[in-house]
TIGU-858433 format. One record per residue: residue number from 0; x, y, z of N, C-alpha, C in turn. Coordinates in steps of 0.001 Angstrom, whole numbers, padded with zeros to 6 digits, m for minus. Layout:
N
PT  num      n.x      n.y      n.z     ca.x     ca.y     ca.z      c.x      c.y      c.z
PT  NUM        X        Y        Z        X        Y        Z        X        Y        Z
...
END
This chain:
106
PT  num      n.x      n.y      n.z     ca.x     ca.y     ca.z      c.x      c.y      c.z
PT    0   004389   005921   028627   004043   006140   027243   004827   005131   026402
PT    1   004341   004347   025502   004849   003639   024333   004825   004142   023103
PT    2   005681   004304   022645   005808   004550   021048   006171   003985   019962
PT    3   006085   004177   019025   007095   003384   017734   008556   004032   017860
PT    4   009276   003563   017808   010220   003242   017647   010778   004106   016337
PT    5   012044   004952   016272   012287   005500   015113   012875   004528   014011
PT    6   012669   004551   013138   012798   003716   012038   014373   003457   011541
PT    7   015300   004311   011851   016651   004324   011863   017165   003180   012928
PT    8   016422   003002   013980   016464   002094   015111   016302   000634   015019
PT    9   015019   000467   014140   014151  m000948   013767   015323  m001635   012499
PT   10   015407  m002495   012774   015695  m003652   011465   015331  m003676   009962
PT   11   016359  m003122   009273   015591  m002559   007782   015189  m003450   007200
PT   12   014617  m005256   007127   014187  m005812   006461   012283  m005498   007309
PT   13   012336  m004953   008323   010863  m004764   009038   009914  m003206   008285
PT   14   011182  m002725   007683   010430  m001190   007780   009616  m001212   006679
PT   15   009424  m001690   005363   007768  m001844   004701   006853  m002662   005160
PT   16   006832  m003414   006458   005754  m003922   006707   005558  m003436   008196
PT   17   006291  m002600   008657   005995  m002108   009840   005539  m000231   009151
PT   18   005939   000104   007927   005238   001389   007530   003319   000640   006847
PT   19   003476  m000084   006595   001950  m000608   006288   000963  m000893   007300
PT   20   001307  m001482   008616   000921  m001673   009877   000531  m000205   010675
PT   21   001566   000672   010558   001441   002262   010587  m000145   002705   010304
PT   22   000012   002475   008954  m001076   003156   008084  m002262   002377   008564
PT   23  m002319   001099   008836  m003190   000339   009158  m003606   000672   010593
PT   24  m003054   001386   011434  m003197   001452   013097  m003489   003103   013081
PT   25  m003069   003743   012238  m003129   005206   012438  m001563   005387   013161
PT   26  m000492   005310   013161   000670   005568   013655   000644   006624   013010
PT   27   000717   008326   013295   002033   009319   013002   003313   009434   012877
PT   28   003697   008939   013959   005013   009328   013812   005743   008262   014965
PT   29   007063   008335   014525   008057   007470   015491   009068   008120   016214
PT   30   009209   007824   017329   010105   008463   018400   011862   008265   018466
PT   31   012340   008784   018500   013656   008678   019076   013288   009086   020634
PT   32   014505   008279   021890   014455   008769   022921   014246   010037   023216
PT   33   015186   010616   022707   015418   011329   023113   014562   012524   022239
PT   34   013943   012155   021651   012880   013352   021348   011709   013523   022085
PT   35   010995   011804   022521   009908   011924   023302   010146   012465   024612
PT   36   011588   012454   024950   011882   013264   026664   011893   014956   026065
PT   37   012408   015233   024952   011967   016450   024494   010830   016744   024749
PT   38   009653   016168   024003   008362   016758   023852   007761   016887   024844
PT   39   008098   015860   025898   007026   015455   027430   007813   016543   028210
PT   40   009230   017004   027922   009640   018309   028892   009183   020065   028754
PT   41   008756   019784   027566   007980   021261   027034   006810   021033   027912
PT   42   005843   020306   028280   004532   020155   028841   004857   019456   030378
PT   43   006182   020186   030889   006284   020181   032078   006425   018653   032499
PT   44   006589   017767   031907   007470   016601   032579   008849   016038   032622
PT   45   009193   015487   033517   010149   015312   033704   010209   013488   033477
PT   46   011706   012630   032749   012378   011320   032773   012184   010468   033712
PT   47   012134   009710   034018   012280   009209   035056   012251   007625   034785
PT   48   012613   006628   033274   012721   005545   033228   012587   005874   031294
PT   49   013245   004886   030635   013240   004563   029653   013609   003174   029072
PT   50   012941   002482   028430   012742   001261   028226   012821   001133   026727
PT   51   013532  m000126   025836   013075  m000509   024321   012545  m002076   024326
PT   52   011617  m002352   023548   011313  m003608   023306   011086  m003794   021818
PT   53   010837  m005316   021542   010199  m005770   020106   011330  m005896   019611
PT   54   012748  m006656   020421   013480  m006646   019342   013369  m008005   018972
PT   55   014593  m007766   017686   014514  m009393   016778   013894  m010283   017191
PT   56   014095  m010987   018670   013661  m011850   018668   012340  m012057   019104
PT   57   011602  m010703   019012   010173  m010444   018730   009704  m011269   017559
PT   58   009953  m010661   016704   009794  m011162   015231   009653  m012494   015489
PT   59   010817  m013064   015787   010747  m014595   015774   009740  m015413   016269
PT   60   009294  m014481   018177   008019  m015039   018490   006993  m014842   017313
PT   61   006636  m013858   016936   005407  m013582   016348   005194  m014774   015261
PT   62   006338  m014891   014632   006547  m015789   013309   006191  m017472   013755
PT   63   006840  m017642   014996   006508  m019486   015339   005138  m019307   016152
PT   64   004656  m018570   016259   003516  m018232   017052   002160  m018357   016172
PT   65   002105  m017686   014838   001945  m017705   013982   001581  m019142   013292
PT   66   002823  m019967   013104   002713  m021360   012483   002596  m022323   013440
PT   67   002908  m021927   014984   002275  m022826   015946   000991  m022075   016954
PT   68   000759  m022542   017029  m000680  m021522   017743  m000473  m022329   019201
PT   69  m000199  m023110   019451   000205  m023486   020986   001161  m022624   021742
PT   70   002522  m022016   020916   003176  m021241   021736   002628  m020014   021856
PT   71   001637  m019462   021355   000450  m018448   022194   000085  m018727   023247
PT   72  m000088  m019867   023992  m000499  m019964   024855   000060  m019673   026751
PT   73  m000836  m019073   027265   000085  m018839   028709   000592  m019692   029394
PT   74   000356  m020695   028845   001075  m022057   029428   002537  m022077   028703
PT   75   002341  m022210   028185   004236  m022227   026664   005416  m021765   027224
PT   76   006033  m022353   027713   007363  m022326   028304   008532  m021697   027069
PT   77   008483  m022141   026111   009116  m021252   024687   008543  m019751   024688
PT   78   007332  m019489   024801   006897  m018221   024910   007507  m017373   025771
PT   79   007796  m017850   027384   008216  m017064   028075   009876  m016728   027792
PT   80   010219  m017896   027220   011749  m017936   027376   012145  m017165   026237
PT   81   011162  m016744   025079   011403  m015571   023947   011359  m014234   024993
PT   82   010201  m013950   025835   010032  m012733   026220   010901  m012414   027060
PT   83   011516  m013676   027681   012802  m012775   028743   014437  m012383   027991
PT   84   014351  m013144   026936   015509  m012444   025640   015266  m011413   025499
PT   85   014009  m010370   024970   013203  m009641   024494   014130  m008589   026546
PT   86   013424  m009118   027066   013822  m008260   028088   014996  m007810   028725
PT   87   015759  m008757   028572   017057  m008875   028356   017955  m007504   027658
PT   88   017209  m007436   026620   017620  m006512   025747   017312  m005084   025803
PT   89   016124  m005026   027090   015507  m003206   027320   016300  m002060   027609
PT   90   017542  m002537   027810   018217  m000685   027622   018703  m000729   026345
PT   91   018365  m001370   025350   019442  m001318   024082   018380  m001105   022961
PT   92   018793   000117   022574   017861   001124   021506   017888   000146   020379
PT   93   018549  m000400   019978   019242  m000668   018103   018729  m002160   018295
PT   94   017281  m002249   016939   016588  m002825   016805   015333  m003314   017901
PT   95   015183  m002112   018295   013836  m002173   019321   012567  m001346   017966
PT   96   011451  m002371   018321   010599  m001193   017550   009790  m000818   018456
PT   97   009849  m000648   019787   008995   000279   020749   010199   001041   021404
PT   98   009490   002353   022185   010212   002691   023033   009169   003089   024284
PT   99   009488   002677   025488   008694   003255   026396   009257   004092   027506
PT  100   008693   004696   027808   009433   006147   028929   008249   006412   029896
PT  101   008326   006240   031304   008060   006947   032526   008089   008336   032446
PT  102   007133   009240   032813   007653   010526   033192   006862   011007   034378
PT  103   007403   011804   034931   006379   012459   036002   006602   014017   036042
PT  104   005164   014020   036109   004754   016097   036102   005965   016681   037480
PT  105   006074   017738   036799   007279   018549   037684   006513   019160   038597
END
């Protein structure tokens, strides 16, 4: 499961254009970890991996990506070398705006 990211989490210069994007996608609501292992344990699942992405230097891809349209491409050696920073960073909550979690039925 992927979620948004609780907003206490995300980068406060992101949060009016990531609450407009919301409204624009249909987003409800945003997760803390540890709430979505809450909710998925009431309906009988159980943890079993937790992940954050989209941090900062998300942004940054999106932004040169944006004004260069080549580093979109699956060829782009800059592209990959943003996403393994980005990965780099998956156990670390503070400034992720996703969160993703594994679970499996008990």
């Amino acid at each position: 499961v992927m979620v948004p990211h609780a907003f206490r989490y995300m980068p406060p210069p992101v949060w009016p254009v990531y609450w407009w994007h919301d409204r624009k996608l249909g987003h409800k609501r945003h997760y803390r970890e540890h709430d979505l292992v809450e909710v998925f344990a009431r309906h009988g699942f159980e943890p079993l991996a937790t992940e954050f992405s989209a941090h900062p230097v998300k942004l940054v891809q999106f932004a040169l990506g944006r004004v260069l349209p080549s580093l979109r491409q699956p060829s782009s050696s800059w592209w990959w070398r943003l996403e393994r920073l980005d990965r780099r960073a998956k156990g670390r909550p503070l400034g992720a705006l996703h969160v993703a979690a594994l679970f499996r039925k008990r």
